[in-house]
C-alpha positions as CSV (number, residue, x, y, z in Angstrom):
1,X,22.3,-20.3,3.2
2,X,21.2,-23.0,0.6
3,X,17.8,-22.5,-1.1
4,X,16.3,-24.6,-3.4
5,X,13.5,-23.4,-5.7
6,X,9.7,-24.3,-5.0
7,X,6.5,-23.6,-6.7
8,X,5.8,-20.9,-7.8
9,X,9.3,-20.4,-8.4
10,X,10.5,-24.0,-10.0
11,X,12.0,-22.3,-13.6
12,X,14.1,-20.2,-11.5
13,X,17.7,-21.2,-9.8
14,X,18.6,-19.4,-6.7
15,X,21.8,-17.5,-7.8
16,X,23.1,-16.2,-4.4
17,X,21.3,-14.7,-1.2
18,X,22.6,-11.8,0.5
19,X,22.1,-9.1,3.8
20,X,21.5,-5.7,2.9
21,X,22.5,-2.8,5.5
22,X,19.3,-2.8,7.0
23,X,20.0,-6.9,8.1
24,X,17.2,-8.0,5.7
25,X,17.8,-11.0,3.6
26,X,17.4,-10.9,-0.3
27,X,17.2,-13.6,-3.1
28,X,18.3,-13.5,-6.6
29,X,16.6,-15.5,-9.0
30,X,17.6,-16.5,-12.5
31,X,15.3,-17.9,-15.1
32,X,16.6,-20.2,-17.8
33,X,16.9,-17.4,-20.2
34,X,19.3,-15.4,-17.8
35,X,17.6,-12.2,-17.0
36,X,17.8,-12.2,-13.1
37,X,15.3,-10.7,-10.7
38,X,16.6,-9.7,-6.6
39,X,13.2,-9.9,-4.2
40,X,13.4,-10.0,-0.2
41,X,13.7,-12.8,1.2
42,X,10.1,-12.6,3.1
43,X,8.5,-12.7,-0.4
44,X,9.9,-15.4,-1.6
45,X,8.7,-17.2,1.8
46,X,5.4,-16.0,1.4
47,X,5.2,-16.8,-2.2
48,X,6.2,-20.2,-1.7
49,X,4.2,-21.0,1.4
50,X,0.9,-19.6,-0.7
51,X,1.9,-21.5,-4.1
52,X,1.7,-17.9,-5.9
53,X,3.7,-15.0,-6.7
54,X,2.8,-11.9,-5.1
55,X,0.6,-9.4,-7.0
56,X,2.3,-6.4,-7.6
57,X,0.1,-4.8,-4.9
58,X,0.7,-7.0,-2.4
59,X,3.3,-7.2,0.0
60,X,5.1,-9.3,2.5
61,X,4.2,-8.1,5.9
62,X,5.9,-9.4,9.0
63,X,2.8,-9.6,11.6
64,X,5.4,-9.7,14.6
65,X,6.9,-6.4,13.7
66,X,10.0,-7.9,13.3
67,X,11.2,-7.4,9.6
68,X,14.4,-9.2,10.3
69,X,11.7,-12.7,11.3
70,X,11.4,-14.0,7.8
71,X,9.4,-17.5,8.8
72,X,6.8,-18.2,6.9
73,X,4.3,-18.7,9.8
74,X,5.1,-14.9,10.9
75,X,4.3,-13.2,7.1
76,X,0.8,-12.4,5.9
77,X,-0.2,-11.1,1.9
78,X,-1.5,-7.5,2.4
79,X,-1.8,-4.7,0.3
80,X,0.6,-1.6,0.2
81,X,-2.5,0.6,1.1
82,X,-3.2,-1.6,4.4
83,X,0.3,-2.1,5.3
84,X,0.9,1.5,5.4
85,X,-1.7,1.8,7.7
86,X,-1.0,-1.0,10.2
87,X,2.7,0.6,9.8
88,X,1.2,3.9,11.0
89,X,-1.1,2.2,13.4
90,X,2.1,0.3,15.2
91,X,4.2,3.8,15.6
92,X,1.0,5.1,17.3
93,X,0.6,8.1,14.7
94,X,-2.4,9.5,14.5
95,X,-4.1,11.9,12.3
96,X,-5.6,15.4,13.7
97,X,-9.5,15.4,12.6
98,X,-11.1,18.2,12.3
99,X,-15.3,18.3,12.1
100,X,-16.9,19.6,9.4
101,X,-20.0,21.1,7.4
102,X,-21.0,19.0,4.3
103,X,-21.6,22.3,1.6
104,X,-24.0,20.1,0.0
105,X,-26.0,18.6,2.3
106,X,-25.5,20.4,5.6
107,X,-24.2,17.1,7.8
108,X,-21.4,17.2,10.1
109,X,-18.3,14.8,9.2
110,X,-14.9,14.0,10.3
111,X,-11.1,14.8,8.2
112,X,-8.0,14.6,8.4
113,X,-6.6,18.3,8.8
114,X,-3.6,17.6,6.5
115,X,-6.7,17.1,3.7
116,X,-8.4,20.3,4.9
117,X,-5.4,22.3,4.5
118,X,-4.7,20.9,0.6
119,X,-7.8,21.4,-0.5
120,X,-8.9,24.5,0.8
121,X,-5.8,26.2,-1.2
122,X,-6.6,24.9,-4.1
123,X,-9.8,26.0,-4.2
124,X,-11.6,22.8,-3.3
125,X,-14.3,21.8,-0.8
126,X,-14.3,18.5,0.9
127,X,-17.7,16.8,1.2
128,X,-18.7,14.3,3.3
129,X,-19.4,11.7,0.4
130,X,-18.7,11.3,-3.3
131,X,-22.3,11.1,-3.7
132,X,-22.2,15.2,-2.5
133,X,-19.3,16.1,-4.2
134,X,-20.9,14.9,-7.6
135,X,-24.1,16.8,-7.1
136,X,-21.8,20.2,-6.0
137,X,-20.1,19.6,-9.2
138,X,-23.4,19.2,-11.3
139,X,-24.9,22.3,-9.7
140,X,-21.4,24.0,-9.9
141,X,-21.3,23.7,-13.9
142,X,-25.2,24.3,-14.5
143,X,-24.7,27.9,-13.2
144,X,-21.8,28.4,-15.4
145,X,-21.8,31.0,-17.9
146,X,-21.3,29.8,-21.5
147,X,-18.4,31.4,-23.5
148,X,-18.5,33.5,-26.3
C-alpha cells in the first residue's frame, strides 16, 4: 500500500506499512534527521483528516466497532479516559453500585462496589463529594493530638 505524506505529517517519508497479528495496519514514519516513529494506521488517518497530530491523550477510536475499518469517515479524536468507557459500555459491562451514607453530611449516594471494597481496607471513607471529603479531612486533623 502506497502512502504519501500529508499535513501534519509533510517532514516525514512513509518508510514501510505493515499488519500486525491482531490484522491492524501500522505506519512508520521517518523524519529527515532519521529517528523513525511506528503509529497505527487509524492515527495517522485521523491526524491527517483533522490537519493535527493527536495529543498524547487522545486516541483514534473506530465508531463502528470495527478496529480493522481504518476510513477516515469511521474514526473520531476521543480521550483514553472516554474510550475506555464507550469500550466498556459496548461489551455491556457494568459496574455493581452499592448505596451509601455520606459520613459528612448524612445523604445517600451511589458507588462502584470495586471502590467500596479498596477504600474501606485502607482505612478510607468514600463521600459523596469532594466538597465532603475536604471538610472530613479538616475536622479529622483539628481533633488530632499534637506530638511531643
Amino acid at each position: 500500500m502506497k502512502i504519501d505524506p500529508q499535513p501534519p505529517f509533510e517532514k516525514y517519508r512513509v518508510y514501510k506499512s505493515f499488519r500486525q497479528k491482531e490484522g491492524r495496519f501500522y505506519v512508520t514514519l521517518v523524519p529527515s534527521d532519521g529517528a523513525h516513529r511506528i503509529m497505527s494506521f487509524a492515527r495517522y488517518v485521523l491526524s491527517v483528516r483533522l490537519g493535527r497530530e493527536l495529543t498524547a491523550d487522545e486516541e483514534a477510536d473506530h465508531e463502528d466497532g470495527n478496529k480493522l475499518n481504518d476510513a477516515a469517515d469511521n474514526l473520531q479524536p476521543l480521550t483514553r479516559l472516554l474510550n475506555q468507557r464507550k469500550s466498556v459500555l459496548e461489551r455491556g459491562v457494568s459496574a455493581e453500585m452499592v448505596t451509601l451514607e455520606c459520613p459528612e453530611c448524612g445523604q445517600p449516594f451511589q458507588a462502584e462496589a470495586r471502590n467500596m471494597r479498596s477504600r474501606r481496607k485502607s482505612g478510607h471513607n468514600l463521600f459523596c463529594s469532594r466538597s465532603c471529603s475536604g471538610k472530613h479531612s479538616i475536622k479529622k486533623r483539628a481533633f488530632r493530638p499534637l506530638r511531643v
